[in-house]
C-alpha positions in Angstrom: 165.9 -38.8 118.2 165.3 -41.8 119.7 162.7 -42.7 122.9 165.9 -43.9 124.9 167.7 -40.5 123.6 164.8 -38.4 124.8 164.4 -39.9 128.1 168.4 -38.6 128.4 167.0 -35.2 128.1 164.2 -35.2 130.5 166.2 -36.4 133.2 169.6 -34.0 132.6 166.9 -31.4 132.2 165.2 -32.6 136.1 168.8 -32.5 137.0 169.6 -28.9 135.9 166.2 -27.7 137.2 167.1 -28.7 140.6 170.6 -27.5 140.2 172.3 -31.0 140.9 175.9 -31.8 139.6 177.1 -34.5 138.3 179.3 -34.9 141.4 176.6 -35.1 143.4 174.3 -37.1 141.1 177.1 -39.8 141.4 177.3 -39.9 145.2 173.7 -40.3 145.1 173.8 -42.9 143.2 177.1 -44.8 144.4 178.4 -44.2 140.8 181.3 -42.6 139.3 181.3 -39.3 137.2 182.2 -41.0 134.2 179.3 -43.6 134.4 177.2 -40.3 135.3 179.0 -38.9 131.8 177.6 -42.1 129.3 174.4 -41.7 130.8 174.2 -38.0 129.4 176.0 -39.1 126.1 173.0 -39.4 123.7 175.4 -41.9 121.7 175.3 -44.2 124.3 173.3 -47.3 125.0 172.5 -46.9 128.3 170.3 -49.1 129.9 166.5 -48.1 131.0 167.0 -49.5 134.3 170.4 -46.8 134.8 168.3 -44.3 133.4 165.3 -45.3 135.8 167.3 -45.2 138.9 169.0 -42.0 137.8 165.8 -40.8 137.3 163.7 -42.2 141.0 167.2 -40.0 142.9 165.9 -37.2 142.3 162.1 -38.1 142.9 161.3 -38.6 139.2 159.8 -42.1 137.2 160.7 -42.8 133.7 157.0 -43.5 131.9 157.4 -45.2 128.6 154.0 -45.3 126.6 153.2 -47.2 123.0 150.1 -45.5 121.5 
């Protein structure tokens, strides 16, 4: 699994934890469902920034570390 892959997980997993759907994650985010749907697909590319701003609705920061 990939960096980009896991990120996927750690935001749909904030976003069960709090109980959001992805109806409402979309009108959060001024998106659609199906955008909402690719960025849970782990197949594809979605962009950091999507992820990022997925991620900062509901109160969370992406942190992306090289050691």
């Amino acid at each position: 699994m990939n960096s980009k892959q896991m990120k996927k997980l750690g935001f749909y997993q904030a976003m069960t934890e709090q109980g959001i759907r992805k109806a409402e994650l979309a009108r959060r985010l001024g998106w659609h469902v199906p955008q909402v749907d690719r960025l849970f697909d782990l197949r594809h590319a979605s962009k950091l920034d999507q992820i990022e701003t997925a991620a900062r609705s509901l109160g969370r920061t992406v942190e992306v570390r090289v050691t």
